[in-house]
BAMIDO-131964 format. One record per residue: residue in one letter; z, x, y of N, C-alpha, C, O in turn; residue number from 1. Coordinates in pm, whole numbers, plus 50000, padded with zeros to 5 digits. Layout:
# BAMIDO-131964
{r "A"; {Z; X; Y}; {Z; X; Y}; {Z; X; Y}; {Z; X; Y}; NUM}
...
***
This chain:
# BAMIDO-131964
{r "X"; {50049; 30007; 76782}; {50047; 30134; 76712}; {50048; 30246; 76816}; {49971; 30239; 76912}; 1}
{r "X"; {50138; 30357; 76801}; {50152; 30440; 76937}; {50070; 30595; 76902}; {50097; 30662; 76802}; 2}
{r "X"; {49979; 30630; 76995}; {49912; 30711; 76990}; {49938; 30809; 76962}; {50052; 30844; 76991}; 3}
{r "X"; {49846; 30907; 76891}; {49910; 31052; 76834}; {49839; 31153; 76948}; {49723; 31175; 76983}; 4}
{r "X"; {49996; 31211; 76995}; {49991; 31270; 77088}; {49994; 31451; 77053}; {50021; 31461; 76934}; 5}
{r "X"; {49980; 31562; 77102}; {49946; 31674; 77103}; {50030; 31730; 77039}; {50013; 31845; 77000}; 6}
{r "X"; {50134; 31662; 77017}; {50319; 31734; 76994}; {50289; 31708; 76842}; {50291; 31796; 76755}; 7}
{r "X"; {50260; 31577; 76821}; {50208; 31586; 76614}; {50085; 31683; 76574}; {50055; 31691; 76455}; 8}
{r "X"; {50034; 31735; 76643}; {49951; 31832; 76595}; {50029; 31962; 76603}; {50032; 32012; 76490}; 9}
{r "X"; {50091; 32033; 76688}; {50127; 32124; 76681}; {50302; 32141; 76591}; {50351; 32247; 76552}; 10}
{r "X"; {50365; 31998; 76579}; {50434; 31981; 76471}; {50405; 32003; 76306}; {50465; 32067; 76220}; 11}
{r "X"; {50285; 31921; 76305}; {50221; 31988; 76102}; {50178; 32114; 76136}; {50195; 32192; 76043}; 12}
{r "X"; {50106; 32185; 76278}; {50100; 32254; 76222}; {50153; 32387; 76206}; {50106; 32474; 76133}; 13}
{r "X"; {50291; 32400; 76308}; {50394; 32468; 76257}; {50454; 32417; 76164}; {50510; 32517; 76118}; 14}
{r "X"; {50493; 32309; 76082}; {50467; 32303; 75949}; {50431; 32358; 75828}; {50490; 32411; 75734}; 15}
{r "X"; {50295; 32321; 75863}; {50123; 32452; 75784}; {50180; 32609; 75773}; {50203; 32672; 75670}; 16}
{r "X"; {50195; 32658; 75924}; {50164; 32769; 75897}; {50332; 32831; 75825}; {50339; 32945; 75780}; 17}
{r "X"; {50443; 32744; 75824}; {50555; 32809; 75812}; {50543; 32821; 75649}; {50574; 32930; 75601}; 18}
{r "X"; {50503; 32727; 75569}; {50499; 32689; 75445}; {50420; 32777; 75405}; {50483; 32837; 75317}; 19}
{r "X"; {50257; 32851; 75422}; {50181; 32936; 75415}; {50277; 33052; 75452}; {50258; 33140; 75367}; 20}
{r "X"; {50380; 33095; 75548}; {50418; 33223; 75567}; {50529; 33242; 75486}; {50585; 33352; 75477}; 21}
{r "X"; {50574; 33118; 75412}; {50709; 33148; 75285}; {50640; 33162; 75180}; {50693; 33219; 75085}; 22}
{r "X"; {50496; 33111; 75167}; {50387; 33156; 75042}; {50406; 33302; 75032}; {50454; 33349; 74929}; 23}
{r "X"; {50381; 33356; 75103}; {50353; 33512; 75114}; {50441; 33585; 75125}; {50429; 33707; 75116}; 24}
{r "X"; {50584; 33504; 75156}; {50717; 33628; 75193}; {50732; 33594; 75020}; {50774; 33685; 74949}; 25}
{r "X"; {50705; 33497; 74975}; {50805; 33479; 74877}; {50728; 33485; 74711}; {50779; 33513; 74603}; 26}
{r "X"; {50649; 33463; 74732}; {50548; 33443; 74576}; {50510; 33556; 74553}; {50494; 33625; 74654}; 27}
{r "X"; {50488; 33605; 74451}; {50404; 33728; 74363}; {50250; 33709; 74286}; {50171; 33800; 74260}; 28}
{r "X"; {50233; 33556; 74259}; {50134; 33571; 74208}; {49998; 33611; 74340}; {50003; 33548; 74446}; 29}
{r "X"; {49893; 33711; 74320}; {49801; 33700; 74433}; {49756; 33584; 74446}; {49791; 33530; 74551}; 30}
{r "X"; {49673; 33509; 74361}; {49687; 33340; 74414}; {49728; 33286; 74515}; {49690; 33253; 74627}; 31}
{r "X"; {49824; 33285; 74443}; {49859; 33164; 74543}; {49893; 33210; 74690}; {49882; 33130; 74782}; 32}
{r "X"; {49953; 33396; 74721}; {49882; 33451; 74838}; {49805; 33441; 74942}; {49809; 33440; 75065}; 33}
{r "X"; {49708; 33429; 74823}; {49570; 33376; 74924}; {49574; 33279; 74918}; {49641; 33290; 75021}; 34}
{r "X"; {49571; 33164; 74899}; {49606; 33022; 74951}; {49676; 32974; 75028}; {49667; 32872; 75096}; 35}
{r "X"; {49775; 33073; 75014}; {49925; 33075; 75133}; {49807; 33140; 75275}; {49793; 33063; 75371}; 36}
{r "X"; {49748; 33242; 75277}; {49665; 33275; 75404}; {49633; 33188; 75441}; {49669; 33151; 75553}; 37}
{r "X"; {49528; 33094; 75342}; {49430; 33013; 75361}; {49519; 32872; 75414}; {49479; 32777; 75481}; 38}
{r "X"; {49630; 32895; 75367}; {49710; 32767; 75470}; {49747; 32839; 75626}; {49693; 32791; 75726}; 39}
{r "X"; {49799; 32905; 75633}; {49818; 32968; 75749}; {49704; 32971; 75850}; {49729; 32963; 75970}; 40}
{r "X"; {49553; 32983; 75794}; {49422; 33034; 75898}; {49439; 32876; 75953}; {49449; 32848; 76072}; 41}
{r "X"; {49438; 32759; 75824}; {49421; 32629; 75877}; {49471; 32565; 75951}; {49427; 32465; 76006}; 42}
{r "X"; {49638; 32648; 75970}; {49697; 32590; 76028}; {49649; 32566; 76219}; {49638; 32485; 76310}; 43}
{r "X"; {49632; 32732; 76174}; {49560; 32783; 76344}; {49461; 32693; 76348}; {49445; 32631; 76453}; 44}
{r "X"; {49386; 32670; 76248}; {49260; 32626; 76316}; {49290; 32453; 76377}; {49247; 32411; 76485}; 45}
{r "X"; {49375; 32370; 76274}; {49426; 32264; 76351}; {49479; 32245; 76531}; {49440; 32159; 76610}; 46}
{r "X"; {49583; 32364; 76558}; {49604; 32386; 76670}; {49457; 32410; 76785}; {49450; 32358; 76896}; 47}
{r "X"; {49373; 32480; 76738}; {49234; 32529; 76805}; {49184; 32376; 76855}; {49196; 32337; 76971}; 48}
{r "X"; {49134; 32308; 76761}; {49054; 32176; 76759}; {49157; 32087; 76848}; {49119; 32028; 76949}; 49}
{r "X"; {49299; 32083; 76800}; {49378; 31989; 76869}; {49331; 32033; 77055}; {49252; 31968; 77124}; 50}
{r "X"; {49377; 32109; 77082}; {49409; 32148; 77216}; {49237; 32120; 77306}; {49208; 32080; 77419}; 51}
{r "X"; {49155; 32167; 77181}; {49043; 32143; 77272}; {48991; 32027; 77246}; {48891; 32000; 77313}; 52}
{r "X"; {49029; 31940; 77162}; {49021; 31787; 77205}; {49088; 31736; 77318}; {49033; 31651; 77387}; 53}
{r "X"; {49229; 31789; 77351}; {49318; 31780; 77461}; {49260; 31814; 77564}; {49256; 31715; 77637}; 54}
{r "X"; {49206; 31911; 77618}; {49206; 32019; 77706}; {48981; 31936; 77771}; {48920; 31930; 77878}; 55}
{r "X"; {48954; 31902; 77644}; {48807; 31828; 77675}; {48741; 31993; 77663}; {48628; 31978; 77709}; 56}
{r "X"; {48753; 32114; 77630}; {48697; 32211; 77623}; {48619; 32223; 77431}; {48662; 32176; 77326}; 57}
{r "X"; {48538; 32278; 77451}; {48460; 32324; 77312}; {48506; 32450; 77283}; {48495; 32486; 77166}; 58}
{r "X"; {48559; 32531; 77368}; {48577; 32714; 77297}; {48684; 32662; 77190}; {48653; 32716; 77084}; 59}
{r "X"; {48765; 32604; 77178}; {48883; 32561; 77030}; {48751; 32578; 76939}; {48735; 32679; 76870}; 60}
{r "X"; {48677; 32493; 76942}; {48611; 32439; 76816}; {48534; 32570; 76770}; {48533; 32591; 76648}; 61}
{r "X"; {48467; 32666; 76857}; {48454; 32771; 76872}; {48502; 32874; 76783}; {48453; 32918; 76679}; 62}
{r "X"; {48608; 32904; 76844}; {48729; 32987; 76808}; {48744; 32934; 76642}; {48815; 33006; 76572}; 63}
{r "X"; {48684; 32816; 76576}; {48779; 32771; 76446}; {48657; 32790; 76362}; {48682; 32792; 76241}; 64}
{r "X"; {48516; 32806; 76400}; {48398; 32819; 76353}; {48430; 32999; 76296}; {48414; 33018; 76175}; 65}
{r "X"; {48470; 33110; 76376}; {48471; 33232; 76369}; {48615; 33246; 76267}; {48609; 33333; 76180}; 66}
{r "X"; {48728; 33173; 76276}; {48840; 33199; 76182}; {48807; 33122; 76044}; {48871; 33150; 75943}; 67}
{r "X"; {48686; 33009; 76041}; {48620; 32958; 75899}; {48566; 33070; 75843}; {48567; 33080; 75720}; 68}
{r "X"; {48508; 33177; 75930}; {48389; 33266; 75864}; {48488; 33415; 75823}; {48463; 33496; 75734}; 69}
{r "X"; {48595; 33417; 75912}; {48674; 33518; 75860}; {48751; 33476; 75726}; {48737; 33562; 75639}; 70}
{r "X"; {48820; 33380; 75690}; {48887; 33316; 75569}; {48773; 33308; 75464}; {48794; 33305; 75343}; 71}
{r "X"; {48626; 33305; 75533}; {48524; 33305; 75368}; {48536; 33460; 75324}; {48546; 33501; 75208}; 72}
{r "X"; {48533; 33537; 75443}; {48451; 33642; 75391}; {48632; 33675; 75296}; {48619; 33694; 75175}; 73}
{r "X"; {48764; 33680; 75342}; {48880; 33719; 75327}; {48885; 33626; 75169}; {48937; 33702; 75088}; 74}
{r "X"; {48868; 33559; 75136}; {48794; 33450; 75013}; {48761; 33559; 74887}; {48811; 33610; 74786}; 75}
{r "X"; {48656; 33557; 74958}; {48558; 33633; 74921}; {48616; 33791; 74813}; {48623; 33815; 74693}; 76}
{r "X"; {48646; 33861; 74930}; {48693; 33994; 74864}; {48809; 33972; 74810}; {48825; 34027; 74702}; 77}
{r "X"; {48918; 33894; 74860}; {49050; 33886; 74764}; {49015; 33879; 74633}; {49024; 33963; 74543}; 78}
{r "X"; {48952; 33713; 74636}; {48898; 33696; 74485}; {48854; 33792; 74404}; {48912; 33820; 74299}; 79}
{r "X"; {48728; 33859; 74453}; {48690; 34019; 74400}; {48769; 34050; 74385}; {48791; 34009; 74271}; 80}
{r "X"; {48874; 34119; 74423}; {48955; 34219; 74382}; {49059; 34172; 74284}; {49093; 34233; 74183}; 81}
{r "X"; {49106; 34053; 74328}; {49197; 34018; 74204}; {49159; 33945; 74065}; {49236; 33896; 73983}; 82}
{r "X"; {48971; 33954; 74060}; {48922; 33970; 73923}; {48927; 34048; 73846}; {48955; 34040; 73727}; 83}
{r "X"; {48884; 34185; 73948}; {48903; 34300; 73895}; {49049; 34386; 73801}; {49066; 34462; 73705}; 84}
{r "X"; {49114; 34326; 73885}; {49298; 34375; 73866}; {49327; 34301; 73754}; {49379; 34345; 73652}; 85}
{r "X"; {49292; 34189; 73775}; {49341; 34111; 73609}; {49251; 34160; 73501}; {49301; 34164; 73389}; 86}
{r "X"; {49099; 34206; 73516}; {49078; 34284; 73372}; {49099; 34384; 73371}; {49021; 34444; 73298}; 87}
{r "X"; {49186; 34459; 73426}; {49237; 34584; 73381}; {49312; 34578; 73368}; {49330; 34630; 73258}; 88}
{r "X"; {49451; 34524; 73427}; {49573; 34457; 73372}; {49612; 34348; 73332}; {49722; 34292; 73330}; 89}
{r "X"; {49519; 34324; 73300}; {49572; 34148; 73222}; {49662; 34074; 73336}; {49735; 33994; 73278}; 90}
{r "X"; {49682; 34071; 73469}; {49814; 34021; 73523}; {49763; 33982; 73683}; {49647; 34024; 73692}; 91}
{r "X"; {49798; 33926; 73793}; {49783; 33911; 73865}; {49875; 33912; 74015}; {49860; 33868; 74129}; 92}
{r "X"; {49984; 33994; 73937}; {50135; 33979; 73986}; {50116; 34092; 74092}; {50028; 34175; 74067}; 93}
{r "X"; {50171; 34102; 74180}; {50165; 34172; 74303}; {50214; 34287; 74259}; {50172; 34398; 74292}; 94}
{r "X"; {50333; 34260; 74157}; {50410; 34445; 74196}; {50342; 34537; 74102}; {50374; 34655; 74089}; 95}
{r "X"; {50231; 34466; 74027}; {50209; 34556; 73918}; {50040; 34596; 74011}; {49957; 34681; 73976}; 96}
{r "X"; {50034; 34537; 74090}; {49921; 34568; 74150}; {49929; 34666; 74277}; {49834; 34679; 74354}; 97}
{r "X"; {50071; 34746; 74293}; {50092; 34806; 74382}; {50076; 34970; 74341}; {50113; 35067; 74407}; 98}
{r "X"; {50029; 34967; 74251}; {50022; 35082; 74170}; {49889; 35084; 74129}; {49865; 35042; 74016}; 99}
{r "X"; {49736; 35151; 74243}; {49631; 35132; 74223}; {49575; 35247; 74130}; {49473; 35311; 74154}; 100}
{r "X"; {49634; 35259; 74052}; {49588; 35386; 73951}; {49496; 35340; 73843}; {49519; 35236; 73782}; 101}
{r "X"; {49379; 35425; 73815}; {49296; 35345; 73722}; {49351; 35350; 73566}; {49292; 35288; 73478}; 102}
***
């Protein structure tokens, strides 16, 4: 069985993050938006962990502890806000949300 080498990690996860960045060029619902981020942060964070398993360093793992806590808090307020937007507009669709008028 032949070992998984550094090149399959940074293969899924330019992968990850390309699929997460056609989420966001291309979808309208906020949803799935933010899930598209939330693929994208992971993607990074795969690369982080990979390299510093590679590298025998801990700052990766580091570095993926502080982009976990940025994606909660980014979690966090999206959700808020796109609770809010759907009870006032019934909708969750981006273009109707570009128009923050009460």
């Amino acid at each position: 069985m032949p070992a998984v080498t550094i090149n399959w990690y940074i293969a899924l996860s330019v992968v990850m993050f390309t699929l997460g960045a056609m989420g966001v060029l291309l979808r309208r619902n906020a949803l799935i938006i933010f899930m598209s981020i939330e693929l994208m942060l992971n993607a990074a964070n795969l690369l982080f962990v990979a390299f510093a398993r590679n590298f025998g360093d801990i700052n990766g793992q580091i570095f993926v502890f502080f982009t976990m806590t940025v994606a909660a808090a980014e979690v966090a307020v999206g959700l808020a806000l796109a609770v809010v937007i759907f009870r006032t507009r019934e909708s969750v669709n981006i273009d109707e949300m570009r128009l923050m008028k009460g």
